[in-house]
N, C-alpha and C positions, 0 to 999 in steps of 0.2 A: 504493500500500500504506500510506503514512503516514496516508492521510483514515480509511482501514478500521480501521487501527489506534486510532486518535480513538477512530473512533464507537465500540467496543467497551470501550475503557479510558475513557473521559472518564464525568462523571453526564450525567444526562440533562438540567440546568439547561442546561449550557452548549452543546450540543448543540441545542435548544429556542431557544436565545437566538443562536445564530449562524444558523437558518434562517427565523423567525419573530416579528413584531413586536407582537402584540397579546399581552394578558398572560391572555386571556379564554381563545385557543387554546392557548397554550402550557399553562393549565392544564388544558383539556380532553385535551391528549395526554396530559398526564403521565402525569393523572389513568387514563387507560386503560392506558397501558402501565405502569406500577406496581403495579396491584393487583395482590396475592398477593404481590408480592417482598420484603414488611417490611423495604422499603427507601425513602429518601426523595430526592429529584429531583438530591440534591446530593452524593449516596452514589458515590463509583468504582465504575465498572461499568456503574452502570444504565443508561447510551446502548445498552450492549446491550440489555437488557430494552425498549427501545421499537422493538427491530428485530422482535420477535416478534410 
């Protein structure tokens, strides 16, 4: 329950940077799971927003 809890309260940087090491992907994911959320990589929260 604690990793679940991360993923949904943590930004999506840190998240991105604890599974993934090229900075090419990590922007490609953001980059998709962000749009619409007028929010940015580093924002709390938005680890949820890349579950969607």
């Amino acid at each position: 329950i604690p990793g679940f809890h991360e993923m949904l309260t943590a930004p999506a940087e840190k998240i991105l940077n604890k599974w993934f090491e090229t900075d090419i992907l990590k922007a490609t994911l953001a980059t998709d799971g962000l749009v619409g959320s007028m929010s940015g990589p580093k924002c709390p929260g938005t680890g949820y927003v890349l579950l969607h």
